[in-house]
N, C-alpha and C positions, 0 to 999 in steps of 0.2 A: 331408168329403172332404179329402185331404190333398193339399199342394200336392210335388210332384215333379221336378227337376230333371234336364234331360237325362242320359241316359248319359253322353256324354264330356265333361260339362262337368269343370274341374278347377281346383286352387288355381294362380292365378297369381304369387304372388311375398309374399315375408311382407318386413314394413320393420320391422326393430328399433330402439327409441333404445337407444344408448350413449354412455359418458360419454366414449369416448377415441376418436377418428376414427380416426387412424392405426394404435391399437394394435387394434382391429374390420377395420378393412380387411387388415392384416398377419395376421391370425387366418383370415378369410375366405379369402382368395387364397394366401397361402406357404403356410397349413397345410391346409386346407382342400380350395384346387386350383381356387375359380370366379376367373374375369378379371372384374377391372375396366374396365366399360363407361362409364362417367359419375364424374365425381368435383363435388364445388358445394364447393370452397374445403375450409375446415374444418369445413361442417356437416354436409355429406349425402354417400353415396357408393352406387354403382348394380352390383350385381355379377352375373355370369351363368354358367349350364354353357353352352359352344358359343358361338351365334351368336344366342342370344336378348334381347332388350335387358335383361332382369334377372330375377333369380329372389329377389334380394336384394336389399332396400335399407336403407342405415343412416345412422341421422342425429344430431345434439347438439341437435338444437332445442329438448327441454324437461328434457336430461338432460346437459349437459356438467359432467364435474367430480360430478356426485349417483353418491350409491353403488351397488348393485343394489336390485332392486324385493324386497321381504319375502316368502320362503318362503311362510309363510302368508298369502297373498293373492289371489283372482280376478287372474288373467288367464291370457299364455299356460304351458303348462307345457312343452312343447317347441314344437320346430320340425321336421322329419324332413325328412332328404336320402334319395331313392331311388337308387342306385346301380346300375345294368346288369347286375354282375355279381359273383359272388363277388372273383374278384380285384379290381376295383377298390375293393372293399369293404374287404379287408384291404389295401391299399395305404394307401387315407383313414387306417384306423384307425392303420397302422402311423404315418404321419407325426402324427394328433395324439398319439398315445403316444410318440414322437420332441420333437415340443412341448415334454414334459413335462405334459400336461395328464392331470387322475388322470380314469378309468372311473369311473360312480356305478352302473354296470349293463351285463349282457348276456346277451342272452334269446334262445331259438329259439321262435319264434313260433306253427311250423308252417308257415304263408305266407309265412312272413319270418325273417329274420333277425336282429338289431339290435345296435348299441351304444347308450349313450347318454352323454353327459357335460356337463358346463357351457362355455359361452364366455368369455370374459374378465370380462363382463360379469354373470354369471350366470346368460345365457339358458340355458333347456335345449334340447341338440339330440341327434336322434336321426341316426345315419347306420344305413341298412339295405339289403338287396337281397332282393326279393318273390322266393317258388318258383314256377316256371310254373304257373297254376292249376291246370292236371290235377295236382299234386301237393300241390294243399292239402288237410287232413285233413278229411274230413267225418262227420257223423254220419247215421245208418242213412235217415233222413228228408233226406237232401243238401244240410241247413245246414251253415252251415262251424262246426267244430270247433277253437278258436283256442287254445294251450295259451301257458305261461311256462313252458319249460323252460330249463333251463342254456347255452348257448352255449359251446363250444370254441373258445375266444379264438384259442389258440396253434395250433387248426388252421385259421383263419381268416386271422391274422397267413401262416401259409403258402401258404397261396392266392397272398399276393403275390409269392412270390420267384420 
């Protein structure tokens, strides 16, 4: 028998080490768009959408000053923001490509959406916005049908104006 977790349960908040406080937290918030809820000096910093105490947290405790974790390595490979809605989607996307931060990708999903790119740090993040589920693609037996197709950046990027 397999062990099953409620329906709504859901991921509460990912904490990254990074090597630069302020320049994580500047990446998070200016480019980004979560507010900072909590700040611990120069080690840890607490960040959120809305009014929730954190959805992010980031800290120097065993990476201040160390470079990015190695491509080839176990662990995380991204991180993924959901986004509400198309334009807010291309708004995010607009302002990290304002950054200057480069795309490593961008997919239509079928369900979804996506971008995806690195953090200052190297993290990988996804920012996306899901299609209401009567509109995800299914096959003949009403599993879902998930593709990688191409993404229309620049009519994405227009969403926001």
């Amino acid at each position: 028998m397999s062990a099953k977790v409620p329906a709504d349960t859901r991921v509460g908040h990912i904490h990254l080490k990074v090597t630069d406080l302020d320049r994580a937290v500047h990446f998070y918030s200016a480019v980004l768009g979560f507010t900072v809820t909590q700040r611990y000096g120069e080690q840890a910093a607490f960040l959120a959408a809305g009014d929730y105490h954190h959805h992010i947290g980031l800290n120097t405790w065993h990476s201040s000053g160390a470079g990015p974790a190695p491509v080839r390595a176990a662990g995380l490979y991204h991180a993924a923001f959901v986004f509400p809605d198309r334009a807010s989607l291309g708004a995010a996307l607009q302002r990290v490509l304002d950054h200057g931060t480069n795309l490593d990708g961008a997919a239509d999903h079928g369900v979804s959406e996506a971008v995806y790119f690195n953090d200052p740090d190297g993290n990988g993040i996804e920012l996306y916005r899901d299609r209401a589920p009567e509109d995800w693609p299914r096959n003949a037996d009403g599993t879902l049908k998930m593709v990688n197709a191409p993404l229309a950046v620049d009519a994405l990027l227009a969403e926001a104006r």
